[in-house]
N, C-alpha and C positions, 0 to 999 in steps of 0.2 A: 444574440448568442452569448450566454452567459461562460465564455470562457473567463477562468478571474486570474493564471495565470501561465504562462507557457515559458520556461527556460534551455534556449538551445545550448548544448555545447559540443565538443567535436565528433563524439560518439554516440553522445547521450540528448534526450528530450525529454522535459516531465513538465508535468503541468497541473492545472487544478480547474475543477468546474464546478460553479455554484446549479444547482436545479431548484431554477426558476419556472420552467415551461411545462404543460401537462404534458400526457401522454400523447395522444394525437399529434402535439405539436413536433415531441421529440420524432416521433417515427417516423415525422413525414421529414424530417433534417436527417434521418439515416438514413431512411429509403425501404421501398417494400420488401426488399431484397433478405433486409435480417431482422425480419419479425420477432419480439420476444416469444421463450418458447412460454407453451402452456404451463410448464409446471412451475412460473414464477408466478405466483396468486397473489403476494401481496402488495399494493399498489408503487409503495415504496420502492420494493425493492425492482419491480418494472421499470419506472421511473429509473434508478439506477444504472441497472443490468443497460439502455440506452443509451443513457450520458453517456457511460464509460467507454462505449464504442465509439460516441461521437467526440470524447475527448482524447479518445486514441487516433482517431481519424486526421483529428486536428495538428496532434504531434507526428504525424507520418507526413502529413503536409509539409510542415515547417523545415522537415528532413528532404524535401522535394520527393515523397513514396510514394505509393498508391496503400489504399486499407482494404481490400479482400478478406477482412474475417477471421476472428477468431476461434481458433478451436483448443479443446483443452485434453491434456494426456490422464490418465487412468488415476493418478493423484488429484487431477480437479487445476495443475496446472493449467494457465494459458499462454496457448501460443499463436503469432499471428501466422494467417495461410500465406503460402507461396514468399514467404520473408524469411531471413535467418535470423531477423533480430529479436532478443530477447524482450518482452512485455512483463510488467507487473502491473494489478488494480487491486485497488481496497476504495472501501465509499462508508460514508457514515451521514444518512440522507442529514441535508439534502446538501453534503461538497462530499467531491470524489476526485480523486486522484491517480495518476497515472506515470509510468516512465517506460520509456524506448531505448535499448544498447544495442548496440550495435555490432559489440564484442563479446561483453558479457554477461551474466546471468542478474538478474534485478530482483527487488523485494523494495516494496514500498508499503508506508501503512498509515492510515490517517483514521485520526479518533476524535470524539470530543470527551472531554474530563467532565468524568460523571463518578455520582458516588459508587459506583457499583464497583470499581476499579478498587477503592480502597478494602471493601469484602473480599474479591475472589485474590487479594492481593498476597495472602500466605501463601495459596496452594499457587501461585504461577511467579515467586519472586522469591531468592536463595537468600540466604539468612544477611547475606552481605548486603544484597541491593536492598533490602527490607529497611534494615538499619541506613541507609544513604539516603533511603526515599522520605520516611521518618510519614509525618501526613502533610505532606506538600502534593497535592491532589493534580496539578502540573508535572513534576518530576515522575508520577505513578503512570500518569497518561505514554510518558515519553518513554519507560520505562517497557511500559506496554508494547507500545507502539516499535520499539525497537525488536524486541523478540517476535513478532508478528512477522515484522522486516527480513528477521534472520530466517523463519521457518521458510518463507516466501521461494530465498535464495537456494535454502538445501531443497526444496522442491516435493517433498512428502512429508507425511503429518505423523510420522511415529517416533517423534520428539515429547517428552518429557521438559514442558518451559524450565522450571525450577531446578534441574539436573543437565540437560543439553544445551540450553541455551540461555549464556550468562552475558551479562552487560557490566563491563567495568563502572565503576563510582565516578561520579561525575560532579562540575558544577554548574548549573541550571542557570544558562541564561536564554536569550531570546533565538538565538539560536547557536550551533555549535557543533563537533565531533567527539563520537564517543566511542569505546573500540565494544565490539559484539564478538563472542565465541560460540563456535557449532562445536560439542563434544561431544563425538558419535564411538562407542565402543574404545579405540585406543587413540582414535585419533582426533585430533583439536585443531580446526582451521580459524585463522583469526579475519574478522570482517568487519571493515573502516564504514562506520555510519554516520551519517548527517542528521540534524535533527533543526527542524525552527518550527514555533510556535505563533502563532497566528491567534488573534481575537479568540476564536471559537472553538479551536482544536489545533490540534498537534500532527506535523508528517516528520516520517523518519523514512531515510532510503539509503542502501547502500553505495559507497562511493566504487 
C-alpha cells in the first residue's frame, strides 16, 4: 500500500500517496461500495479519483473515524458523509494528496514543476509575485500551488488568481510559511500557508 506519507496532529491529518497499483487493484482496496463514476474516462484520472478515497480513508483511520464517502456541494467542493470535518484533494498522477480538520476549512494542492507554469504564468500571477518568481520554475510551482490552496479554502471558483488571490514574496527554501490573501469585493481575509517541496513536486496547505 503505497502510502508515502501521513502527518497526524491535534485536529489535523494530511498525507501523501504515490499510485503505484492498477485499477482493479485499487477498487478492490476501496471496496465495491464506491465504484468510479462513468464519467471519469480517462485512466489516469480513475486511478486517482481512487487513491484519493483510499488516502483519505487512511487519514480518517489515523484519526480513529470511519470513511463513508465523499460527496461534493454544487461548487464541485468535497465533503465527507456523515462527518463534520473538513476535506481537501488535489493529485497530479501519479502522487496525491490529501488533508482532514477537524475544525476548519482546508485547501491543499500538489503539482509537479513543469514548463507550462512559466506560460500561463502572466495571466495567473500579479506584477508583484511575477517579479519575486523571476524563472525559478520551483517558486512558479509553489506559487501556483498556493492560490490553488487559497481558492480550495474560499470554496467556489469565481476568483480571478491574478486579482483575488495574492501570495506575499517569499524566500524559497525546502520548505517554509508564506502568507496567502482572498480579496473578494471589500473584504481581505489573510491565510497562513505551508509549503515543502519534495523531489518531484510541490504541496502547499493551509495552516
Amino acid at each position: 500500500m503505497p502510502v508515502e506519507k501521513i502527518v497526524r496532529d491535534t485536529n489535523r491529518s494530511w498525507g501523501l500517496w504515490l499510485i503505484q497499483e492498477d485499477e482493479k487493484a485499487l477498487q478492490e482496496q476501496l471496496g465495491n461500495l464506491y465504484p468510479v463514476p462513468d464519467t471519469f474516462t480517462h485512466l489516469n484520472k480513475r486511478l486517482e479519483w481512487l487513491a484519493g478515497r483510499l488516502l483519505i480513508r487512511e487519514l480518517l483511520q489515523s484519526m480513529d473515524l470511519q470513511f463513508n464517502g465523499i460527496v461534493k456541494d454544487e461548487y464541485g467542493k468535497p465533503f465527507l458523509k456523515n462527518l463534520p470535518h473538513h476535506i481537501s484533494l488535489s493529485h497530479s498522477y501519479p502522487y496525491v494528496a490529501a488533508v482532514i480538520d477537524s475544525e476548519k476549512t482546508v485547501g491543499i494542492d500538489l503539482e509537479q514543476p513543469k514548463e507550462k507554469l512559466l506560460r500561463i504564468a502572466p495571466r495567473i500571477l500579479a506584477k508583484d509575485e511575477l517579479a519575486d518568481a523571476g524563472d525559478n520554475l520551483t517558486k512558479h510551482c509553489v506559487y501556483w500551488c498556493a492560490k490553488e490552496a487559497l481558492i480550495k479554502v474560499y470554496g467556489k471558483k469565481d476568483l480571478i488568481f491574478a486579482e483575488n488571490l495574492i501570495i506575499s514574496p517569499f524566500q524559497l527554501k525546502k520548505e517554509g510559511n508564506i502568507t496567502g490573501r482572498i480579496i473578494v469585493m471589500n473584504t481581505e481575509t489573510t491565510i497562513p500557508l505551508r509549503y515543502k517541496i519534495f523531489k518531484d513536486f510541490v504541496v502547499v496547505f493551509n495552516q
